[in-house]
Rosetta silent file (secondary structure, phi, psi, omega in degrees, C-alpha in Angstrom):
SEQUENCE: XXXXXXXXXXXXXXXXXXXXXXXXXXXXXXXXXXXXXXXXXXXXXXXXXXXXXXXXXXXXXXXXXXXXXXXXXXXXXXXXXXXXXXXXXXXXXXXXXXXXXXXXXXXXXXXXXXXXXXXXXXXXXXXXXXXXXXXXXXXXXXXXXXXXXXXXXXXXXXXXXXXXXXXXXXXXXXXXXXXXXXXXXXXXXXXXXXXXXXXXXXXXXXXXXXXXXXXXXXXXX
SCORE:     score description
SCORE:     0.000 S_00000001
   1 L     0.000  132.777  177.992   81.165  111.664  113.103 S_00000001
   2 L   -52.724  160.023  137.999   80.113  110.833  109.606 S_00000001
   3 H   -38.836  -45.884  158.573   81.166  112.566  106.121 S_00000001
   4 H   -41.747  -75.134 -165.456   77.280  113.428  106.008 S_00000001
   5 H   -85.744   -1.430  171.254   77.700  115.247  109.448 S_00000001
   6 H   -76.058  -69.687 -166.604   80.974  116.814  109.079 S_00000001
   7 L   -82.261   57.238  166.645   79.041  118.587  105.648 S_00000001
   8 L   -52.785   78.799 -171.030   76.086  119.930  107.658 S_00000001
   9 L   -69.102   -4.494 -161.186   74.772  122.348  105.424 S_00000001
  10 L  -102.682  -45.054  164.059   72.240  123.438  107.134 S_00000001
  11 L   -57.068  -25.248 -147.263   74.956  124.582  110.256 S_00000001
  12 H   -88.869   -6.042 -174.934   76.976  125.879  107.437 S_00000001
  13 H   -85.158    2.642 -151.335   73.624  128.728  106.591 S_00000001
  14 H   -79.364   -1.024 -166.681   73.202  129.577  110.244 S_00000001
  15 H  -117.595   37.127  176.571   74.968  133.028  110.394 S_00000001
  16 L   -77.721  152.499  171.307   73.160  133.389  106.626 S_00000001
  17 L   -61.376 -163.306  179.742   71.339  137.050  105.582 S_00000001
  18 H  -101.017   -9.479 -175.986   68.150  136.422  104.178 S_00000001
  19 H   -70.283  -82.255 -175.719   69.405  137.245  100.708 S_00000001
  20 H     7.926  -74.096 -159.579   71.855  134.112  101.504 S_00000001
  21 H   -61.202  -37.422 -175.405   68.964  131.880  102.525 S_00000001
  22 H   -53.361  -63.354 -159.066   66.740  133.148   99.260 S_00000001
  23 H   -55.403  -64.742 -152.098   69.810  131.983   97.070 S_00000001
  24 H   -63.556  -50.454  136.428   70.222  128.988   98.399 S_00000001
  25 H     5.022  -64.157 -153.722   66.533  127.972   98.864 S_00000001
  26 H   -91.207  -21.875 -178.338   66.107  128.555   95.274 S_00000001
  27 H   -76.699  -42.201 -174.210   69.371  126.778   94.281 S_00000001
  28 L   -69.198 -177.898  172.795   70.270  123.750   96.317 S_00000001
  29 L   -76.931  164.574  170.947   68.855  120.123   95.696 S_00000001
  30 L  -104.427  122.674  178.111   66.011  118.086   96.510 S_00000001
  31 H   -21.373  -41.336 -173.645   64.093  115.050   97.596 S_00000001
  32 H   -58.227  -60.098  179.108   63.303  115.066   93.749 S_00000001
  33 H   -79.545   16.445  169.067   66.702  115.228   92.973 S_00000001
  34 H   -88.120  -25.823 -165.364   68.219  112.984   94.979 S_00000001
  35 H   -73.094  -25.371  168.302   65.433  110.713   93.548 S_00000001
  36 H   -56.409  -44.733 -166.632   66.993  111.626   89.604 S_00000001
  37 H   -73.878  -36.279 -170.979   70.176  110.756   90.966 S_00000001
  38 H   -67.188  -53.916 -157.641   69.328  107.561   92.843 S_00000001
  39 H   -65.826  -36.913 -163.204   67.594  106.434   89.350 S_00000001
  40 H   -52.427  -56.704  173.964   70.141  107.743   87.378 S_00000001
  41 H   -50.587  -60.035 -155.562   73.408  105.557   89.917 S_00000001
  42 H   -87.822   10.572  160.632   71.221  102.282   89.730 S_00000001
  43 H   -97.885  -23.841  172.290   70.623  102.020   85.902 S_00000001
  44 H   -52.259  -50.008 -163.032   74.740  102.889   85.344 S_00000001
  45 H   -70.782  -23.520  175.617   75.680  100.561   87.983 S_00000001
  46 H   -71.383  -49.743 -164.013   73.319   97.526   86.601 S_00000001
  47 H   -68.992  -30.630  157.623   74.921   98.624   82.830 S_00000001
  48 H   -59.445  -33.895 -172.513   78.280   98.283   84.348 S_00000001
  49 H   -71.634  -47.325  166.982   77.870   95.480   86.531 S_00000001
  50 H   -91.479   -5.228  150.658   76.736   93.452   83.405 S_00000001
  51 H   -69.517  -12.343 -177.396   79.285   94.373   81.111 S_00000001
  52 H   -89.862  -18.893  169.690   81.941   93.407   83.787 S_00000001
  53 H   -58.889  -38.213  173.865   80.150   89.837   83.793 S_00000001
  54 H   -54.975  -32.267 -174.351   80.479   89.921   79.944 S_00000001
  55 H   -75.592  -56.179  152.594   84.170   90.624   80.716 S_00000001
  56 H   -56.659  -11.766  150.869   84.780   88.125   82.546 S_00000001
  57 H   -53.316  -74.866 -169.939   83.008   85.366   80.589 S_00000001
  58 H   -60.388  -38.105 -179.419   85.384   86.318   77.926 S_00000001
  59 L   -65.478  -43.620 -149.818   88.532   86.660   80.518 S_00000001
  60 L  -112.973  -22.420 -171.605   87.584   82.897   81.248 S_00000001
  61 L   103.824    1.156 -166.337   86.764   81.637   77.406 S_00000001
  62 L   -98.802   25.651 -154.877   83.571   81.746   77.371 S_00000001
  63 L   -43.970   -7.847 -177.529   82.955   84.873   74.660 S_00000001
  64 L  -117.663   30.445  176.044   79.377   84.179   74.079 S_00000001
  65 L   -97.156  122.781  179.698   78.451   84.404   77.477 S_00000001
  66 L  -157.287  141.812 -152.316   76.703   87.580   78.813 S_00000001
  67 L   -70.862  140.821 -175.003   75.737   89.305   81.772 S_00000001
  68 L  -134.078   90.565  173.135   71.985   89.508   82.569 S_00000001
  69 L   -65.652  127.346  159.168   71.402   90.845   86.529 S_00000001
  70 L  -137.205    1.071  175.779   68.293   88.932   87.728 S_00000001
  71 L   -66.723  133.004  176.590   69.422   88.225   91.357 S_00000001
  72 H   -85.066   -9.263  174.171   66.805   90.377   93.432 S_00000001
  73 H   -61.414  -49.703  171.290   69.441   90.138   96.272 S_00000001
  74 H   -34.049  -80.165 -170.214   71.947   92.070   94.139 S_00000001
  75 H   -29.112  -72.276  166.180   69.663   94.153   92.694 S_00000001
  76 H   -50.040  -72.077 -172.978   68.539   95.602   96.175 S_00000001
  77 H   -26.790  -51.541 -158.268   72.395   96.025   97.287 S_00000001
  78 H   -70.410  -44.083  174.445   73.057   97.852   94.306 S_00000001
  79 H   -60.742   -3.445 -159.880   69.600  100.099   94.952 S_00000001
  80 H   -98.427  -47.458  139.032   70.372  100.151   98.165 S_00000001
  81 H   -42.968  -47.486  166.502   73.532  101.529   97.442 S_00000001
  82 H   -51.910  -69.883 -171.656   72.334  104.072   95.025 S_00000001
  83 H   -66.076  -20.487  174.843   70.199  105.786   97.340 S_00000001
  84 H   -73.892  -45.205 -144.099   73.052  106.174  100.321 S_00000001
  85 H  -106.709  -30.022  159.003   75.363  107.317   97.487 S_00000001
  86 H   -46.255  -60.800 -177.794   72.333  109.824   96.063 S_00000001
  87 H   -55.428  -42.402 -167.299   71.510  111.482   99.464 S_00000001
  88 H   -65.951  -34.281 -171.163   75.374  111.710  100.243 S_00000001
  89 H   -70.655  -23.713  173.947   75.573  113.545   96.762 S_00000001
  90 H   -95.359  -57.409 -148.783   72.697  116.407   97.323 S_00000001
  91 H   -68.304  -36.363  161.831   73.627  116.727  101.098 S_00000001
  92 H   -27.463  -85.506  167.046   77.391  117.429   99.508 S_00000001
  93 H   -39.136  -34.747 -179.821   76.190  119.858   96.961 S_00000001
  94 H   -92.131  -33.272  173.184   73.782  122.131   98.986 S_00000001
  95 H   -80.241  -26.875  173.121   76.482  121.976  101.459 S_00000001
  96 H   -59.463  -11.259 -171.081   79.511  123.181   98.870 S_00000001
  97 H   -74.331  -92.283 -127.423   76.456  125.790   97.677 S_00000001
  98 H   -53.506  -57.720  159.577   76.436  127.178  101.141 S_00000001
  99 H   -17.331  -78.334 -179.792   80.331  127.152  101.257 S_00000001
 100 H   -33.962  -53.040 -154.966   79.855  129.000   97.520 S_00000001
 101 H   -75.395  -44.067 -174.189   77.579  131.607   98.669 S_00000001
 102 H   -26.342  -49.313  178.161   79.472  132.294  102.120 S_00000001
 103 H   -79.209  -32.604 -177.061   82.553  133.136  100.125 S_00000001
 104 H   -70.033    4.163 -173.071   80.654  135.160   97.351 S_00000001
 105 H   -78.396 -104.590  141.962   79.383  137.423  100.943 S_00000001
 106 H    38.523  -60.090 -155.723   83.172  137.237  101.747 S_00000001
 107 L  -116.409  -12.758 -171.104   84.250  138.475   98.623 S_00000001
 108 L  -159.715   80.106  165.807   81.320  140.839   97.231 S_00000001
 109 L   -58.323  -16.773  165.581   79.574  142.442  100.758 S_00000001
 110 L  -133.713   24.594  160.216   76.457  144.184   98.467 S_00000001
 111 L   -55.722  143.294  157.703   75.908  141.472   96.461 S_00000001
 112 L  -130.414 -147.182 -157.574   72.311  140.845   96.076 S_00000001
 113 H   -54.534  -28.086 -158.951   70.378  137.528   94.227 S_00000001
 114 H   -79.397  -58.063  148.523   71.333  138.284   90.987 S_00000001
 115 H    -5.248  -69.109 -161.892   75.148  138.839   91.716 S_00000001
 116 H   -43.017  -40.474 -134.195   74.638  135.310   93.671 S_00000001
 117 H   -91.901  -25.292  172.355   72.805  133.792   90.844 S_00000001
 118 H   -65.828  -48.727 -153.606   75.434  135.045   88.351 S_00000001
 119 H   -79.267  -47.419 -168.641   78.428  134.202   90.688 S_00000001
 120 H   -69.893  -18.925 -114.447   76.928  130.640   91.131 S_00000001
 121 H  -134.455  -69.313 -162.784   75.897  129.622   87.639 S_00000001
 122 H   -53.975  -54.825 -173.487   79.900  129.936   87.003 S_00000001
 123 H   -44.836  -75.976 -163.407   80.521  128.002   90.617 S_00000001
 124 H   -43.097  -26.294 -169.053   78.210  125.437   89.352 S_00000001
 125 H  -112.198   -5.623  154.435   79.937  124.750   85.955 S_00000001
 126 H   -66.233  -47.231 -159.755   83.582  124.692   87.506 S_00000001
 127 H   -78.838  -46.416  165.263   82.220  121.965   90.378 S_00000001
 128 H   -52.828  -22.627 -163.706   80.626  120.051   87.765 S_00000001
 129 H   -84.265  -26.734 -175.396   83.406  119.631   85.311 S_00000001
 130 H   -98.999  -67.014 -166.065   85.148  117.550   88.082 S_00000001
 131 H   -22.209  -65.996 -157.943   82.266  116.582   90.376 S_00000001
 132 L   -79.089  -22.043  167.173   80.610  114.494   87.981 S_00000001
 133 H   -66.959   -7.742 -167.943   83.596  112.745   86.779 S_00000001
 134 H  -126.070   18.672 -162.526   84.311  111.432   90.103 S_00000001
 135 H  -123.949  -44.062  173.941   80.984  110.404   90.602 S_00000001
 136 H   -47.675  -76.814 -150.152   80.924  108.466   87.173 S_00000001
 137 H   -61.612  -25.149 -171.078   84.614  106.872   87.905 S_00000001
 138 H   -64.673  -39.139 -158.168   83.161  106.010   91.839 S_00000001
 139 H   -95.828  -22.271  179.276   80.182  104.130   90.522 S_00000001
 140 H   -73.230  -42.802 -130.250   81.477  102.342   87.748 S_00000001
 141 H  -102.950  -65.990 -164.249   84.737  101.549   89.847 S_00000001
 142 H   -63.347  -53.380 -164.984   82.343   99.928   93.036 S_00000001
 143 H   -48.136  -47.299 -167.294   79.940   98.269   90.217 S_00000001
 144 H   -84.321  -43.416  159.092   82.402   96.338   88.298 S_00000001
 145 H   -29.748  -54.733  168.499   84.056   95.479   91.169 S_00000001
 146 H   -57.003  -18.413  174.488   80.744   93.715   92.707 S_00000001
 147 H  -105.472   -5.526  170.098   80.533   91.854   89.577 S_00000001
 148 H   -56.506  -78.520 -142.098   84.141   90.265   89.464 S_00000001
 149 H   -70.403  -13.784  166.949   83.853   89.231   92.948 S_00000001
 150 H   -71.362  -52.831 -165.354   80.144   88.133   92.550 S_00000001
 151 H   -63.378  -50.422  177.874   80.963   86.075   89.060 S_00000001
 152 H   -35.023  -67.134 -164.925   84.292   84.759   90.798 S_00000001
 153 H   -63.895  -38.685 -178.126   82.249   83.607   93.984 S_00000001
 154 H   -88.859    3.786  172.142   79.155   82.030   92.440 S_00000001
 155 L  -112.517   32.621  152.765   81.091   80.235   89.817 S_00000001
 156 L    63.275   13.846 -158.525   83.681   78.851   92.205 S_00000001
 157 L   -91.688   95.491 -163.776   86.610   80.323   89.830 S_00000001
 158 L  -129.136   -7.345 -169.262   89.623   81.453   92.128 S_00000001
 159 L   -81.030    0.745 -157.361   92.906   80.042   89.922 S_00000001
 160 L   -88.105 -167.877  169.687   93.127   83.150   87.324 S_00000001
 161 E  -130.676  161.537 -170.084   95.165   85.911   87.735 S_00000001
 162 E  -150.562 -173.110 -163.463   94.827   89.368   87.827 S_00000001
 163 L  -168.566  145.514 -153.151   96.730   92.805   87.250 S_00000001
 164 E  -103.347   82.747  165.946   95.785   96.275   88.862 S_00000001
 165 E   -71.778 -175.627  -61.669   94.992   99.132   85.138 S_00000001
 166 L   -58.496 -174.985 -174.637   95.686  101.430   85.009 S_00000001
 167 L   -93.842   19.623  170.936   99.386  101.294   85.975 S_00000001
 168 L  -106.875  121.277  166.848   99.529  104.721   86.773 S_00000001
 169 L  -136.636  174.024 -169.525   99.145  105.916   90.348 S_00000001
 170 L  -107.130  -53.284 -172.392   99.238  108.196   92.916 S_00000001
 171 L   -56.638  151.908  161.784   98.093  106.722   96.026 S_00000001
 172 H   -28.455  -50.190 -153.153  100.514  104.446   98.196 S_00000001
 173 H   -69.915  -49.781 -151.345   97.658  101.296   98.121 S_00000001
 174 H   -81.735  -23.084 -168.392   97.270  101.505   94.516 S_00000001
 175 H   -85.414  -49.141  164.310  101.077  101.988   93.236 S_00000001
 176 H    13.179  -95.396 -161.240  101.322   98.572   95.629 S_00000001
 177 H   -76.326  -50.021  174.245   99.103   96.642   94.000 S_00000001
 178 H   -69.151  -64.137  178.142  100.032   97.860   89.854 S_00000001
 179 L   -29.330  -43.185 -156.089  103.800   97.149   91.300 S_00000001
 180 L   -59.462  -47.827 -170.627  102.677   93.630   92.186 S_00000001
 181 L    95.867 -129.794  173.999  102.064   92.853   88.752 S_00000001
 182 L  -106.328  116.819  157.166   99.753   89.489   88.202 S_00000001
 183 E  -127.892  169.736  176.189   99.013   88.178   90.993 S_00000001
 184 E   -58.040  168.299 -166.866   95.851   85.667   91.931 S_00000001
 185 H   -57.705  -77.209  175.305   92.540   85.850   91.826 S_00000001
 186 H   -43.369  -21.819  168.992   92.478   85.951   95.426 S_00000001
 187 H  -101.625   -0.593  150.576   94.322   88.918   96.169 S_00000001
 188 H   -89.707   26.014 -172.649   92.107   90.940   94.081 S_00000001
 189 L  -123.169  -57.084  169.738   89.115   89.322   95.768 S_00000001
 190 L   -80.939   -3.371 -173.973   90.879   90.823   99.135 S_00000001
 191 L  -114.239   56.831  162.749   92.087   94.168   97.657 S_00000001
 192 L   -34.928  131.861 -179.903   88.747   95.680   96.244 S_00000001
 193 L  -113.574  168.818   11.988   88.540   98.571   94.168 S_00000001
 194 L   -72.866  158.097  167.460   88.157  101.924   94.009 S_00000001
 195 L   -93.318   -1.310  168.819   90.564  102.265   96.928 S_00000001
 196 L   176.373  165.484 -173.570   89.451  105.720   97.353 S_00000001
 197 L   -36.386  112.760  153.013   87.851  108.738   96.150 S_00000001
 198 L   115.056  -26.179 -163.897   88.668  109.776   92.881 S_00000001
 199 L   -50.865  119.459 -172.923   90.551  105.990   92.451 S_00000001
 200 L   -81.177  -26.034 -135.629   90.475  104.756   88.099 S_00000001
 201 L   -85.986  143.960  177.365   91.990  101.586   89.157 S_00000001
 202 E  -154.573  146.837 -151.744   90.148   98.104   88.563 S_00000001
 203 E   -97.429  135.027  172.478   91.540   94.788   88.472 S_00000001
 204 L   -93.158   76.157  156.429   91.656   92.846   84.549 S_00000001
 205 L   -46.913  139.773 -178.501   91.215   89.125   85.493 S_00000001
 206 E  -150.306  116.183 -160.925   92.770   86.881   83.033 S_00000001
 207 L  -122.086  171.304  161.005   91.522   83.261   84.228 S_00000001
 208 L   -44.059  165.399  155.624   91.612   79.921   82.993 S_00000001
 209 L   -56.701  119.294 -173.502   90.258   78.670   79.984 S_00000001
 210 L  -114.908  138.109  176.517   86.908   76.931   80.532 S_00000001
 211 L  -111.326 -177.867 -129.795   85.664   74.553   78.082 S_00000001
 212 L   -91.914    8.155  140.432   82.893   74.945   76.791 S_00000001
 213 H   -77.227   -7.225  154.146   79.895   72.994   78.612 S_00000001
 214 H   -70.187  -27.175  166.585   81.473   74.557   81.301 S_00000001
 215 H   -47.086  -47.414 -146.582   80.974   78.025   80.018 S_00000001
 216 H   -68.027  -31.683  176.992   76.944   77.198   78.782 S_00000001
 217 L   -78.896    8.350 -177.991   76.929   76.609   82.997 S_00000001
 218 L   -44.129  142.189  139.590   78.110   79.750   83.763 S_00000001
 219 L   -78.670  116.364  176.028   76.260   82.013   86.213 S_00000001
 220 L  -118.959   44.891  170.458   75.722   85.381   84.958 S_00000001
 221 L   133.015    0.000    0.000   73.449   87.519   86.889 S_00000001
C-alpha cells in the first residue's frame, strides 16, 4: 500500500456530519491547486538544479561556467516529478484537514462552520510553519542532487571528492556518511540525497581542477 493510500482522505470523512463535509468541501485543495503547486515545484527545482551546475563548474575551476537546463529529457523528469510530488501534497493536506476537523468534533461536539473555520485557520498556520519548510528543503535537496549526478555523468568527471553538509545529523544514514568525511565522487554518486523526509544534507563536491578549454567544453544543461 502506498503513502497516497495509507492518507485516504476521502475514507478518513466517511463517518463525517454534514457540517464536517461543508468544512471540508469549502477548505481542502484542488485540481487548481495542485496545478499552483506543480508550477510552483518545477520553476524552484529548474532554479536549483541550475545553480547546483553553477556550483559545480566552480567546484571543478571553471567559475565562469553556468548552468542553463535545455535537455527536454530532464526537463520532463523534473515535470514529471513535480506533478507526483504536487498531487502527493494536496492528497496529504485534505487528508491532515480531515484528521483536523475529526479532532475539532472530538474536542468541541456543537461546533458548527464557524467554530471549524476559526479552529482551522489556526490549524492551517501551525501546519504551514513546518509543512512548507519540508517541502522547500525536499525539493531543493532531490533537485541539486539530479544536477551533481547529471553534471558528474555527462562530463565524465568521477576523481573529485566530496563531503556530506551539513555535519549535523540525526538519522543513522546521514551521521554515516558526514562521519566518512571526503570521500569520492563515487560514493556520493551511490549515496543520493535527501535520505529522507525532512533530510538538509547534500553532498559539496570539491573536484579537480580543469583547465580551461576543458571548462569552455563543459556540459551544463
Amino acid at each position: 500500500m502506498t503513502l497516497q493510500e495509507q492518507r485516504d482522505w476521502q475514507a478518513a470523512m466517511e463517518d463525517a456530519s454534514a457540517v464536517m463535509e461543508l468544512v471540508h468541501e469549502a477548505v481542502r485543495q484542488d485540481d487548481f491547486d495542485t496545478a499552483a503547486i506543480q508550477a510552483g515545484l518545477e520553476q524552484a527545482s529548474r532554479s536549483f538544479y541550475n545553480d547546483e551546475l553553477t556550483l559545480m563548474a566552480a567546484a571543478h575551476g571553471c567559475d565562469g561556467r553556468h548552468g542553463q537546463l535545455e535537455d527536454g529529457g530532464i526537463q520532463a523528469d523534473i515535470d514529471a516529478e513535480a506533478a507526483a510530488d504536487a498531487t502527493s501534497i494536496v492528497n496529504t493536506f485534505n487528508y491532515d484537514l480531515a484528521v483536523a476537523i475529526a479532532h475539532i468534533r472530538q474536542e468541541h461536539p456543537r461546533a458548527n462552520r464557524y467554530h471549524y473555520a476559526r479552529y482551522l485557520s489556526a490549524w492551517n498556520e501551525r501546519r504551514a510553519a513546518w509543512k512548507d519548510g519540508q517541502i522547500a528543503t525536499m525539493t531543493e535537496g532531490k533537485a541539486r542532487n539530479r544536477a551533481q549526478a547529471d553534471f558528474l555523468r555527462r562530463n565524465d568527471l568521477r576523481d573529485g571528492k566530496a563531503h556530506l553538509l551539513p555535519v549535523r545529523a540525526v538519522c543513522p544514514i546521514c551521521q554515516g556518511l558526514v562521519a566518512r568525511g571526503d570521500v569520492p565522487v563515487s560514493v556520493a554518486y551511490a549515496n543520493p540525497t535527501p535520505v529522507h523526509v525532512n533530510c538538509p544534507h547534500i553532498w559539496h563536491v570539491d573536484g579537480r581542477e580543469l583547465p580551461e578549454d576543458r571548462c569552455a567544453l563543459l556540459w551544463m544543461g
